[in-house]
N, CA, C, O and CB atoms as a CASP TS submission, in Angstrom:
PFRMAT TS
TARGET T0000
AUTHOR 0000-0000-0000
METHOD Language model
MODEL 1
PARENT N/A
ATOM      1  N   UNK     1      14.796  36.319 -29.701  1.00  0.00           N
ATOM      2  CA  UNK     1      15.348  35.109 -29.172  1.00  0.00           C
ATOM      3  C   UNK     1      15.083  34.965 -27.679  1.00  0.00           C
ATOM      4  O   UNK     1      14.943  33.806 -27.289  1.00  0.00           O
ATOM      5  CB  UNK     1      16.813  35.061 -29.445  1.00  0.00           C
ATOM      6  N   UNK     2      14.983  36.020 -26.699  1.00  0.00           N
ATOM      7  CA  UNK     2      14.618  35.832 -25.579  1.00  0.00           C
ATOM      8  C   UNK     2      13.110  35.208 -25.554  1.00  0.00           C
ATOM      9  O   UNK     2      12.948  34.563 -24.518  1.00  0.00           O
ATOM     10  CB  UNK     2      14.821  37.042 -24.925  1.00  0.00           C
ATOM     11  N   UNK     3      12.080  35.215 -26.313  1.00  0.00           N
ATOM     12  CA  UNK     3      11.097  34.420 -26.122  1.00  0.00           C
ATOM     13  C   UNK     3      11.196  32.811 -26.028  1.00  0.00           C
ATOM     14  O   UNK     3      10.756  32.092 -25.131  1.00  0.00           O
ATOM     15  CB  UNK     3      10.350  34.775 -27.032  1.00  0.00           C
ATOM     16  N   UNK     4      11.936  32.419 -27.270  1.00  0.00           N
ATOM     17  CA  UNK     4      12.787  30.720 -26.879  1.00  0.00           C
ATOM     18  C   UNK     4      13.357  30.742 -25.836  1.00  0.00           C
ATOM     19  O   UNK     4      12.918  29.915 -25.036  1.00  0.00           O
ATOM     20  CB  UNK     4      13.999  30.130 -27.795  1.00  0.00           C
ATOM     21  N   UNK     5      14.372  31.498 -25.401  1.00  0.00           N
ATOM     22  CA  UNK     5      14.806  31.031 -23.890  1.00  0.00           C
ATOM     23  C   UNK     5      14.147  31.390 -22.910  1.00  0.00           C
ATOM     24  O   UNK     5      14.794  31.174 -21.885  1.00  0.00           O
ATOM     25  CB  UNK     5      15.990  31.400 -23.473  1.00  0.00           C
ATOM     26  N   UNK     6      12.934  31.944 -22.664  1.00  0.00           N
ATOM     27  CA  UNK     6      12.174  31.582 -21.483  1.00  0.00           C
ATOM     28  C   UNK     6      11.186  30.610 -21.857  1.00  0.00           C
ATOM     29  O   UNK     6      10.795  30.055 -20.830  1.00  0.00           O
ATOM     30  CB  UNK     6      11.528  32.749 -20.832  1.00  0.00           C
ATOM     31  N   UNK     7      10.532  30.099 -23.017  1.00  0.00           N
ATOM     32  CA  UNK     7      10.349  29.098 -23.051  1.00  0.00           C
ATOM     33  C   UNK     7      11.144  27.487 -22.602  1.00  0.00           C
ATOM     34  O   UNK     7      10.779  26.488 -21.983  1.00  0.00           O
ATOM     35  CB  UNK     7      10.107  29.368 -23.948  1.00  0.00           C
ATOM     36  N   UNK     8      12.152  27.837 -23.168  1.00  0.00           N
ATOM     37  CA  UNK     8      13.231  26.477 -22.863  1.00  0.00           C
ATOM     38  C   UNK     8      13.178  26.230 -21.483  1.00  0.00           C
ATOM     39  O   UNK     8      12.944  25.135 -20.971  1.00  0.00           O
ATOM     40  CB  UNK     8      14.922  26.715 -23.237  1.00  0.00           C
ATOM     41  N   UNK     9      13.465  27.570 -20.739  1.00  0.00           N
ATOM     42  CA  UNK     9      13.356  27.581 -19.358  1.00  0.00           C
ATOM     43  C   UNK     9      12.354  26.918 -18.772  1.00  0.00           C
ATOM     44  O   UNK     9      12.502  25.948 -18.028  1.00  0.00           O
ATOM     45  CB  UNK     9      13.297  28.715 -18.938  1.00  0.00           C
ATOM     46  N   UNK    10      10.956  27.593 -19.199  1.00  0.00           N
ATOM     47  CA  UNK    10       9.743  26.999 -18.617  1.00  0.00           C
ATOM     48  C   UNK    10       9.339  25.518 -18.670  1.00  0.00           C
ATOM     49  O   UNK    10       8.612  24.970 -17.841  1.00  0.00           O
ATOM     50  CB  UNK    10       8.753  27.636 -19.164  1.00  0.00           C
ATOM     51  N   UNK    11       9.959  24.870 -19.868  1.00  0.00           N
ATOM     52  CA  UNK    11      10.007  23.388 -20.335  1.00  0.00           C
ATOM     53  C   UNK    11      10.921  22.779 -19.136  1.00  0.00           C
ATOM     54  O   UNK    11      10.550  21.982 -18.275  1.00  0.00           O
ATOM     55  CB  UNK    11      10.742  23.157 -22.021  1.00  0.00           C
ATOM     56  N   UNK    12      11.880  23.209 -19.255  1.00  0.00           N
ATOM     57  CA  UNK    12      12.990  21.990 -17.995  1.00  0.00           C
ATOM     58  C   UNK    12      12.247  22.139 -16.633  1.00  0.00           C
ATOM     59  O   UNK    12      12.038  21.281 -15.776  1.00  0.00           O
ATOM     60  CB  UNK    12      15.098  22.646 -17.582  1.00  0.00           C
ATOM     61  N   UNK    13      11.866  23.595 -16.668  1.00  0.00           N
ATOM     62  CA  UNK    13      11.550  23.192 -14.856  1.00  0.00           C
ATOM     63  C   UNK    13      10.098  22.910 -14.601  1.00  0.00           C
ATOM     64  O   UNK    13       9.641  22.625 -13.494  1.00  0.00           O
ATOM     65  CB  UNK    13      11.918  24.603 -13.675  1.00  0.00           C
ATOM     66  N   UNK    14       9.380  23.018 -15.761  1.00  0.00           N
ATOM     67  CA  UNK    14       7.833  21.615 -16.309  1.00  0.00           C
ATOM     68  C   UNK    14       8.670  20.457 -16.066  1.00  0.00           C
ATOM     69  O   UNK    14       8.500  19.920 -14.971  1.00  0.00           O
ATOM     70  CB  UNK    14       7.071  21.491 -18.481  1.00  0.00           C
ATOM     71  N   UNK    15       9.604  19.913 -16.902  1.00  0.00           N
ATOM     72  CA  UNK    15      10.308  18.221 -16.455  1.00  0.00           C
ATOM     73  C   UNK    15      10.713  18.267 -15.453  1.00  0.00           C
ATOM     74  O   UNK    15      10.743  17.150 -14.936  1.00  0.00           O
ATOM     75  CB  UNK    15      11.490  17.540 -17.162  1.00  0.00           C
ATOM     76  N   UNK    16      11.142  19.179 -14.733  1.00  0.00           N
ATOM     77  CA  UNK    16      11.924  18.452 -13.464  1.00  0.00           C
ATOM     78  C   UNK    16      10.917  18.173 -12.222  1.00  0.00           C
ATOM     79  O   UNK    16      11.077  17.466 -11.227  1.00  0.00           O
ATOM     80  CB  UNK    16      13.233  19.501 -12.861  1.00  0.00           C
ATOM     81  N   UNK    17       9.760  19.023 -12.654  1.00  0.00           N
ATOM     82  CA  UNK    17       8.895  19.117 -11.270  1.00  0.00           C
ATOM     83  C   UNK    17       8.025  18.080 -11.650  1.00  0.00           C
ATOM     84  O   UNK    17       7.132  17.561 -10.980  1.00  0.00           O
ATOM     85  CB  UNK    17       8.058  20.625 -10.849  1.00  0.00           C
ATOM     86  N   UNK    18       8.437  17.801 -12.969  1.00  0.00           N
ATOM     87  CA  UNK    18       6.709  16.521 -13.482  1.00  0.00           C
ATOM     88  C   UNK    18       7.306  14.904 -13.024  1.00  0.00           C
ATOM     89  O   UNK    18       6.776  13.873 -12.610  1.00  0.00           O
ATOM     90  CB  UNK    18       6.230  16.386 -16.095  1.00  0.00           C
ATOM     91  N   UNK    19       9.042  15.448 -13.436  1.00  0.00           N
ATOM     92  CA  UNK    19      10.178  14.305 -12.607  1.00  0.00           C
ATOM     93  C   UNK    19       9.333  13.901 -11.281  1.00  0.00           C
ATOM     94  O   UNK    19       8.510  13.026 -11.012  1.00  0.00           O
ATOM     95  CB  UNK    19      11.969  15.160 -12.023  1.00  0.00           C
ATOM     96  N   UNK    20      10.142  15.316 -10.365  1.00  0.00           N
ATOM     97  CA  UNK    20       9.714  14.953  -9.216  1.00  0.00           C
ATOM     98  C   UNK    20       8.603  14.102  -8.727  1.00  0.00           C
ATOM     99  O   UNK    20       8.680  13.062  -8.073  1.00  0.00           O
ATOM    100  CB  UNK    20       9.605  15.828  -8.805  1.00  0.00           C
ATOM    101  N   UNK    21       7.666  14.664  -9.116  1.00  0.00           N
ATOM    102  CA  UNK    21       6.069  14.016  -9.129  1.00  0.00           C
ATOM    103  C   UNK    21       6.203  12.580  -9.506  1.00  0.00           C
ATOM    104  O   UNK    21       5.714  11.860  -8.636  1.00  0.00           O
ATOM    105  CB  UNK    21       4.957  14.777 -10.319  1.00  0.00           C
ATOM    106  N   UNK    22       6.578  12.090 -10.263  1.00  0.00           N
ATOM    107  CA  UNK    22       6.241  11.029 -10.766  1.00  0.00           C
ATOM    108  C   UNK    22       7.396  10.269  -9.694  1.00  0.00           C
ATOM    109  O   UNK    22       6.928   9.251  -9.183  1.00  0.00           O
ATOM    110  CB  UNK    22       6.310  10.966 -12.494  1.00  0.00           C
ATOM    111  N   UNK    23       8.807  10.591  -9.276  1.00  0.00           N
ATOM    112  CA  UNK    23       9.383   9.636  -8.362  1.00  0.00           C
ATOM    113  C   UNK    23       8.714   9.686  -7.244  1.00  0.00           C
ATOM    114  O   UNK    23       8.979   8.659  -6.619  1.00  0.00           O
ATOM    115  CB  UNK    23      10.721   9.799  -8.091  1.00  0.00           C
ATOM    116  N   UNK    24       7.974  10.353  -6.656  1.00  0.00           N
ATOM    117  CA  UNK    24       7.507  10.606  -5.367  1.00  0.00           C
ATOM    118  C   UNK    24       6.647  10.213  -5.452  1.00  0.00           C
ATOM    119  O   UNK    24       6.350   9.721  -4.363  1.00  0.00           O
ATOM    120  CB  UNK    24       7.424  11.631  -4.821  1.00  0.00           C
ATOM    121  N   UNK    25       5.383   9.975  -6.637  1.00  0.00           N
ATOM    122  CA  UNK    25       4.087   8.986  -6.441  1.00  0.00           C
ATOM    123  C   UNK    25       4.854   7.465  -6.184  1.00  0.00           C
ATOM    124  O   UNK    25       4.399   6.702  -5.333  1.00  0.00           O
ATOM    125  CB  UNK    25       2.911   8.965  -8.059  1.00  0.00           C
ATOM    126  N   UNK    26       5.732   7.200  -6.779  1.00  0.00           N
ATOM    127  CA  UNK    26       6.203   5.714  -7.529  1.00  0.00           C
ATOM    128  C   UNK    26       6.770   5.186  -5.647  1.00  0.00           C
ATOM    129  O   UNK    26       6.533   4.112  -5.094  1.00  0.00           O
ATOM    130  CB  UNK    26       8.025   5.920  -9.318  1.00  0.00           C
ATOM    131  N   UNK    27       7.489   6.312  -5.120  1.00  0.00           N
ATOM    132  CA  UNK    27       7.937   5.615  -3.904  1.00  0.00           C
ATOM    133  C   UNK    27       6.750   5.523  -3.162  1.00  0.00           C
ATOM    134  O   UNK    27       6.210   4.508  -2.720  1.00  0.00           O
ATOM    135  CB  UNK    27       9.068   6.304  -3.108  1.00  0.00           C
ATOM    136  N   UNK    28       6.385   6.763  -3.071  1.00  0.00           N
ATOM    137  CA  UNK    28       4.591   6.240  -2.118  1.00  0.00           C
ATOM    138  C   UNK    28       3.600   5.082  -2.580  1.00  0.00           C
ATOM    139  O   UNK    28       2.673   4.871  -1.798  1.00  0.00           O
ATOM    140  CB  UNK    28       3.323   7.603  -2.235  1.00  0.00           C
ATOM    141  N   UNK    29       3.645   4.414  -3.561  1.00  0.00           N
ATOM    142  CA  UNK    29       2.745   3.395  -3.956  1.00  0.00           C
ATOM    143  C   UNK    29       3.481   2.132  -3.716  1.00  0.00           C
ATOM    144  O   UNK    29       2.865   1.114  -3.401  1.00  0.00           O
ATOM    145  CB  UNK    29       2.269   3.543  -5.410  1.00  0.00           C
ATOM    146  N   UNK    30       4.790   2.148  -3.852  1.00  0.00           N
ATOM    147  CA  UNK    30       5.521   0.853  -3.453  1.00  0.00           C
ATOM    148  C   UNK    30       5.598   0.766  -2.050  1.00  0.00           C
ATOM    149  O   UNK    30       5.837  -0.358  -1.609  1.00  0.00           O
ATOM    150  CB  UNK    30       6.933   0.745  -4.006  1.00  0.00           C
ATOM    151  N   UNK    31       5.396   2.037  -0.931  1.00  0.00           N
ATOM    152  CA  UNK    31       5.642   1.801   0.346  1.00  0.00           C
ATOM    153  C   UNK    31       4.378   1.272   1.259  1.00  0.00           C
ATOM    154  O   UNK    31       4.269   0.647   2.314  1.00  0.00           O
ATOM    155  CB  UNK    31       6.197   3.023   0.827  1.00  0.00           C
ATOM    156  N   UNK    32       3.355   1.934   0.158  1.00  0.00           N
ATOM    157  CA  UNK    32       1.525   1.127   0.408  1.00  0.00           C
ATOM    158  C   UNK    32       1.338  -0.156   0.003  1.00  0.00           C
ATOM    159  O   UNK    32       0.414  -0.781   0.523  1.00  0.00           O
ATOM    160  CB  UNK    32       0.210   1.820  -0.512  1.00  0.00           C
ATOM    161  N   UNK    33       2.202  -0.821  -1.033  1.00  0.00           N
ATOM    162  CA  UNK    33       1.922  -2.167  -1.496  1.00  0.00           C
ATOM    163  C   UNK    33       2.792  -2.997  -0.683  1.00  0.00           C
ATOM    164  O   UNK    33       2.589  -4.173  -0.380  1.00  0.00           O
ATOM    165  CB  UNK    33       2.155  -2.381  -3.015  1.00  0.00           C
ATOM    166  N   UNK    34       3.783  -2.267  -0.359  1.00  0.00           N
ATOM    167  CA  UNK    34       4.845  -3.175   0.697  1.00  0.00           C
ATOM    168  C   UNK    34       4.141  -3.320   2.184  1.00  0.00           C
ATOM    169  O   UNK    34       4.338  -4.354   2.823  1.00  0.00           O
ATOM    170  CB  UNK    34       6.526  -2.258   0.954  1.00  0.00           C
ATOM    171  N   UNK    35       3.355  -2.314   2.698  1.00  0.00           N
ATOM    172  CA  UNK    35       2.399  -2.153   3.436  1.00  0.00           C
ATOM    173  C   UNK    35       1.422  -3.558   3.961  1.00  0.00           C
ATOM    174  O   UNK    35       1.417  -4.290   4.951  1.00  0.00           O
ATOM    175  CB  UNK    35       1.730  -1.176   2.695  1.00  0.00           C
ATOM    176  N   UNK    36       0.651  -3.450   2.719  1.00  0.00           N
ATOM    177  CA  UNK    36      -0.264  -4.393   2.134  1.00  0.00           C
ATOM    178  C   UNK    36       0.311  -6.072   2.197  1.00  0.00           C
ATOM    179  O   UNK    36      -0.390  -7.036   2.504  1.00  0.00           O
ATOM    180  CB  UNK    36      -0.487  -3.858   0.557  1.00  0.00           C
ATOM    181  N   UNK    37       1.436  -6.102   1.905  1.00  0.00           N
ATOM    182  CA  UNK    37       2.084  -7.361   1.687  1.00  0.00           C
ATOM    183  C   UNK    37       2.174  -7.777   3.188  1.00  0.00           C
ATOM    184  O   UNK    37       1.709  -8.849   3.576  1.00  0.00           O
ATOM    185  CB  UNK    37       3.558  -7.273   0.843  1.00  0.00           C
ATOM    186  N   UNK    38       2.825  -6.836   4.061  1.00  0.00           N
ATOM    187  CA  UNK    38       3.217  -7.204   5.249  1.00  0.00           C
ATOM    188  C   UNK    38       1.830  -7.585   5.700  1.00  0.00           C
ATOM    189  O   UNK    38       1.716  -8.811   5.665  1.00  0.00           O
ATOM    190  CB  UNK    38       4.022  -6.144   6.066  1.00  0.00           C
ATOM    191  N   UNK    39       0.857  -7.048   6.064  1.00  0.00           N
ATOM    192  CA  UNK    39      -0.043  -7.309   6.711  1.00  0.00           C
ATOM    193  C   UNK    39      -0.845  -9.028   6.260  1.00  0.00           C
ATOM    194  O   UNK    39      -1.383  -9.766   7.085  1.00  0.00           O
ATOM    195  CB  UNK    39      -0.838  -5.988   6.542  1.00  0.00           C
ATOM    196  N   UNK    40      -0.713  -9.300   4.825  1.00  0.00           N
ATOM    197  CA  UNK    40      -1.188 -10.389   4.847  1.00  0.00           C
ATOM    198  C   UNK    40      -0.629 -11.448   5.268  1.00  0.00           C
ATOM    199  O   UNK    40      -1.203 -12.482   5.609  1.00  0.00           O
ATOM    200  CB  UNK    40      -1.508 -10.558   3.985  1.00  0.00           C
ATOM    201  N   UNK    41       0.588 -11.222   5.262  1.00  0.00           N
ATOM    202  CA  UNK    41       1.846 -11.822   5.896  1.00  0.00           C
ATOM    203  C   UNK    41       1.168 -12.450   7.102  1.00  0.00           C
ATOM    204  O   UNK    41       1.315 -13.663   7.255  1.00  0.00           O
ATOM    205  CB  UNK    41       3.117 -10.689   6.302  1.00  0.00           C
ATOM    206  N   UNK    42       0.365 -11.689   8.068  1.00  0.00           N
ATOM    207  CA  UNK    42       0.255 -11.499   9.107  1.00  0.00           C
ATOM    208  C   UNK    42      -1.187 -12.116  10.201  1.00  0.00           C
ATOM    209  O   UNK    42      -1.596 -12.053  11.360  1.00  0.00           O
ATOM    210  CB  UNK    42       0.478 -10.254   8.906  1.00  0.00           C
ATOM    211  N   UNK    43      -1.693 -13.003   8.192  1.00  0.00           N
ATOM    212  CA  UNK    43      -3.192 -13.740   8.695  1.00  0.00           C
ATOM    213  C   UNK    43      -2.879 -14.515   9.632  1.00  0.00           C
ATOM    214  O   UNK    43      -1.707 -14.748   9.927  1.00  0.00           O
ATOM    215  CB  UNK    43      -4.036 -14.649   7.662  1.00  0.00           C
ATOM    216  N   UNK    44      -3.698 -14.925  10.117  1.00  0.00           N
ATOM    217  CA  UNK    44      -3.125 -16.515  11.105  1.00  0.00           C
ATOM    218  C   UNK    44      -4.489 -17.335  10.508  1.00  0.00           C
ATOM    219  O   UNK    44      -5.639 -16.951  10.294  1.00  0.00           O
ATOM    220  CB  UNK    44      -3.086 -16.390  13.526  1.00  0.00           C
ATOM    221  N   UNK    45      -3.916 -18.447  10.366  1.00  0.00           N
ATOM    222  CA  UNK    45      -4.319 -19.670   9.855  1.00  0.00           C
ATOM    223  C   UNK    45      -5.019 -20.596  10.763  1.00  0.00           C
ATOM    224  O   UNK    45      -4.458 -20.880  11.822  1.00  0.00           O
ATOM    225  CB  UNK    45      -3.247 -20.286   9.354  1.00  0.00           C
ATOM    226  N   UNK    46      -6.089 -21.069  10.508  1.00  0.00           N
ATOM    227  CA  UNK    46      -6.504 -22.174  12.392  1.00  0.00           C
ATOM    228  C   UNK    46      -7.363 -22.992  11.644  1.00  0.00           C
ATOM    229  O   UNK    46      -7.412 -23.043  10.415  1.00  0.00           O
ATOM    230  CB  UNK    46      -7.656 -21.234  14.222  1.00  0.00           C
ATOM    231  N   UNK    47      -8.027 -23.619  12.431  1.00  0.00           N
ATOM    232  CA  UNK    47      -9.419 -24.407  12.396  1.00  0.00           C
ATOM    233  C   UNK    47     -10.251 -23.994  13.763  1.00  0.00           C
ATOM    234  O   UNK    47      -9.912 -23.599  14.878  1.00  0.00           O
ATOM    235  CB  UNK    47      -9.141 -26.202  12.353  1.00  0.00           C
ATOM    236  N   UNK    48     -11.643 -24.316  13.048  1.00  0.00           N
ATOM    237  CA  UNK    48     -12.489 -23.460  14.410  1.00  0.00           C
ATOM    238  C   UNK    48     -13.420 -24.170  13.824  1.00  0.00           C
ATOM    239  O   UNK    48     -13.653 -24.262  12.619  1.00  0.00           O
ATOM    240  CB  UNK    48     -12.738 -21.563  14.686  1.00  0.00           C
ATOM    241  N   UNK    49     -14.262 -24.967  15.240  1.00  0.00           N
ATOM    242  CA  UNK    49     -15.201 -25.997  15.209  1.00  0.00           C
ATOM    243  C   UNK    49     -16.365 -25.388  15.065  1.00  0.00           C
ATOM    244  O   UNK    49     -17.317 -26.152  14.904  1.00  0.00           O
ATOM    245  CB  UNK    49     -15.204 -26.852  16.301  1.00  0.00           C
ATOM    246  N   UNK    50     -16.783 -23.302  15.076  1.00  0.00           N
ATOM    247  CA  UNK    50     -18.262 -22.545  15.317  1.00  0.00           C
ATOM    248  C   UNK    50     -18.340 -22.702  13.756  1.00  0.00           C
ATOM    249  O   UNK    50     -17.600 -23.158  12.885  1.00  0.00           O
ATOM    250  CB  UNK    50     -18.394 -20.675  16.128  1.00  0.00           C
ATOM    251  N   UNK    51     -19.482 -22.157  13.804  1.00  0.00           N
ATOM    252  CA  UNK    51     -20.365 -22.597  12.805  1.00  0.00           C
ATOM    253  C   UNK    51     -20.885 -20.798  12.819  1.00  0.00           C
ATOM    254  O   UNK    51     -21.115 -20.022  13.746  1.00  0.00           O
ATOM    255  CB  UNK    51     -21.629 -24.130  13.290  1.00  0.00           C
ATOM    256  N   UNK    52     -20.928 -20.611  10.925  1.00  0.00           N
ATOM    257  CA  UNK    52     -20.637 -19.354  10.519  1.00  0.00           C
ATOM    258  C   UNK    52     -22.209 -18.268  10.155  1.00  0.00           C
ATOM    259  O   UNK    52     -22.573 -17.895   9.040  1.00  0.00           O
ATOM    260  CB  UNK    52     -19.612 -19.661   9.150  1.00  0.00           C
ATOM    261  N   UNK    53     -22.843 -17.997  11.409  1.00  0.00           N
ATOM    262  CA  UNK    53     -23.953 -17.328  11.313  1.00  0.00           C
ATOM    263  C   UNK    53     -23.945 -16.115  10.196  1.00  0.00           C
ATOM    264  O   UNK    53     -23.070 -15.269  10.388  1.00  0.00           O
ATOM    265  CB  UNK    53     -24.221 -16.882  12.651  1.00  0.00           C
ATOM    266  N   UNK    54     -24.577 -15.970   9.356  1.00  0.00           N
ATOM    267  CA  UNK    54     -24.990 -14.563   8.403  1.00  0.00           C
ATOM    268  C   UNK    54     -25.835 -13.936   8.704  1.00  0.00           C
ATOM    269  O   UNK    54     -25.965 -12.808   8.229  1.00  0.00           O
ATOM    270  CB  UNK    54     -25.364 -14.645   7.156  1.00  0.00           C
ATOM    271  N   UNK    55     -26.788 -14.496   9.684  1.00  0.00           N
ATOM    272  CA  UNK    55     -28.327 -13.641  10.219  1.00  0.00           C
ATOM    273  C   UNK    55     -28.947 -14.607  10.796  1.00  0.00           C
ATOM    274  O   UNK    55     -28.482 -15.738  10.650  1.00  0.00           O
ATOM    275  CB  UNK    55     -29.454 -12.956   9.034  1.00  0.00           C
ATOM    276  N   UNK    56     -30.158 -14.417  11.600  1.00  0.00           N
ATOM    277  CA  UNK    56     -30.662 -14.439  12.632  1.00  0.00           C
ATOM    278  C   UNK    56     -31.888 -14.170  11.750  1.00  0.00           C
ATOM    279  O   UNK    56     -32.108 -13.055  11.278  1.00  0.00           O
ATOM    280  CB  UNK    56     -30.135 -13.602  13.789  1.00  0.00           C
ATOM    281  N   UNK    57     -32.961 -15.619  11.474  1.00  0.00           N
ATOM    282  CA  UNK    57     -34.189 -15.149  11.498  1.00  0.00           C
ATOM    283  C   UNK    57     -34.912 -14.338  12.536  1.00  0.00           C
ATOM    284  O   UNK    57     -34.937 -14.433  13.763  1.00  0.00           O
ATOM    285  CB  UNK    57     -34.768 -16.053  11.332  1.00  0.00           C
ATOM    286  N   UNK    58     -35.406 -13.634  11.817  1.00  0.00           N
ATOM    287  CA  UNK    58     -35.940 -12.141  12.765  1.00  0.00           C
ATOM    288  C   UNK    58     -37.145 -11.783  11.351  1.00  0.00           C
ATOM    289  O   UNK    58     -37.053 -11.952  10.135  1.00  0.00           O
ATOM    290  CB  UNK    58     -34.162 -10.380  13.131  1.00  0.00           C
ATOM    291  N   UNK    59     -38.376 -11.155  12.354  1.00  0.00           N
ATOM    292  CA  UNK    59     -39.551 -10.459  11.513  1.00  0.00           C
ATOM    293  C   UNK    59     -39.006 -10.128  10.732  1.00  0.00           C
ATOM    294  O   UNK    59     -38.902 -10.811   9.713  1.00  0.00           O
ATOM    295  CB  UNK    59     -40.358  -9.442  11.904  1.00  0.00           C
ATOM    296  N   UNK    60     -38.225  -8.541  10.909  1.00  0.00           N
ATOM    297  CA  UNK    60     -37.720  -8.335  10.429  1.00  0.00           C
ATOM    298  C   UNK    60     -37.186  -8.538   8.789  1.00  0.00           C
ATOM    299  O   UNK    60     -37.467  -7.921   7.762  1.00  0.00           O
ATOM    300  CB  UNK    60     -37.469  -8.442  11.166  1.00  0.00           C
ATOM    301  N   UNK    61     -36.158  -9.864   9.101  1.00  0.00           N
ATOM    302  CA  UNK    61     -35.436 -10.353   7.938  1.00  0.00           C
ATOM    303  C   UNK    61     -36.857 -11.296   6.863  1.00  0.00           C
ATOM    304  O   UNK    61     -36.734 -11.552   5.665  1.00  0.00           O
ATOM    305  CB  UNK    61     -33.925 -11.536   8.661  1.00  0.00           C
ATOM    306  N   UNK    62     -38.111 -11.651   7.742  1.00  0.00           N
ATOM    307  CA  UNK    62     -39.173 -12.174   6.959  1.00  0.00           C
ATOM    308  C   UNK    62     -39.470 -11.013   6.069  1.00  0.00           C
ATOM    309  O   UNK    62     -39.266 -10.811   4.871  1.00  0.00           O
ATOM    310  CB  UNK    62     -40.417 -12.682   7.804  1.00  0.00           C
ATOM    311  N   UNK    63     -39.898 -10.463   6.822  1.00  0.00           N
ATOM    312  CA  UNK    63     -40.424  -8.853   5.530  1.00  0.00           C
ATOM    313  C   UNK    63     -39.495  -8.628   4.953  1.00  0.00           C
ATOM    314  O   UNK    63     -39.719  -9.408   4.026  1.00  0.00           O
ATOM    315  CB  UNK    63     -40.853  -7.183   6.049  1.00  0.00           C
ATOM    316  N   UNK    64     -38.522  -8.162   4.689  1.00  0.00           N
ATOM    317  CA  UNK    64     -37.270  -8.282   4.101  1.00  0.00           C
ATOM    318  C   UNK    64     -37.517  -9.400   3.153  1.00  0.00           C
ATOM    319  O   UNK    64     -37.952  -8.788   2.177  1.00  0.00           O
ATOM    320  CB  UNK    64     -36.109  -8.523   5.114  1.00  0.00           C
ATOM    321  N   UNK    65     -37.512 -10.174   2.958  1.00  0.00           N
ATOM    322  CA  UNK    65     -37.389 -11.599   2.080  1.00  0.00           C
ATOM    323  C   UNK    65     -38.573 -11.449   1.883  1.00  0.00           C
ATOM    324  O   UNK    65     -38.277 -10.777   0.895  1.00  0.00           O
ATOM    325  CB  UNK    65     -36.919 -13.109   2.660  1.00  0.00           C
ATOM    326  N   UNK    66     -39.876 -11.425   1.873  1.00  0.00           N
ATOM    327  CA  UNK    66     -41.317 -11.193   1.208  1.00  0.00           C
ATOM    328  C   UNK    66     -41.622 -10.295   0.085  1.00  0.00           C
ATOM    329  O   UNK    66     -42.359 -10.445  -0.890  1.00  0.00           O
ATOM    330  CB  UNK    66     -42.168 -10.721   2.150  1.00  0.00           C
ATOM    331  N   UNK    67     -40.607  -8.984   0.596  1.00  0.00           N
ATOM    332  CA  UNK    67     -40.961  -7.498  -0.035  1.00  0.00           C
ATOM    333  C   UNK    67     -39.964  -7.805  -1.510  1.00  0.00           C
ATOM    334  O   UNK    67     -40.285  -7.361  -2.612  1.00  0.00           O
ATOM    335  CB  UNK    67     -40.311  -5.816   1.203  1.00  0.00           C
ATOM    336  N   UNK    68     -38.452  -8.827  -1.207  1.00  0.00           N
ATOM    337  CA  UNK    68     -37.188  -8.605  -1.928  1.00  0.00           C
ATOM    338  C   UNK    68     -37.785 -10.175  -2.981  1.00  0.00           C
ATOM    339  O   UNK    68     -37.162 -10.598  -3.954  1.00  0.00           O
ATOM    340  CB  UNK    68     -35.351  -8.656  -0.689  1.00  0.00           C
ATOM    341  N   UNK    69     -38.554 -10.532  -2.663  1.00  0.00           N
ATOM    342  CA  UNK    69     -38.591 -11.593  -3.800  1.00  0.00           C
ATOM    343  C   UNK    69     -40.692 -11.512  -4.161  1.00  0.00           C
ATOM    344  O   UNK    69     -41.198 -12.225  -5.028  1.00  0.00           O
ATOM    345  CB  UNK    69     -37.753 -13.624  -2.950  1.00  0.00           C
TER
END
């Protein structure tokens, strides 16, 4: 019978530490998404009269576009 009770043993303190684990991921992922929330919170909104460059013809970007098509 002592083999069941160090099994039993080994089972609860498997749950309590798999417990642990799992409350301690759950608060760290809600404190990164709460994170996340704040910051978008935090866009600022405008209008802006520039005009939205992606590149700069350049040799470069010709060979690039010759070689890629």
């Amino acid at each position: 019978m002592n083999g069941n009770s160090s099994r039993r043993n080994f089972l609860r303190k498997s749950l309590k530490v798999g417990a642990t684990a799992l409350v301690v991921s759950s608060v760290a992922k809600a404190a990164t998404q709460t994170e996340l929330l704040d910051k978008e919170k935090n866009v600022i909104f405008g209008k802006s009269n520039k005009n939205e460059v992606l590149y700069q013809e350049t040799a470069h970007w010709e060979a690039y576009y010759k070689a890629a098509y």
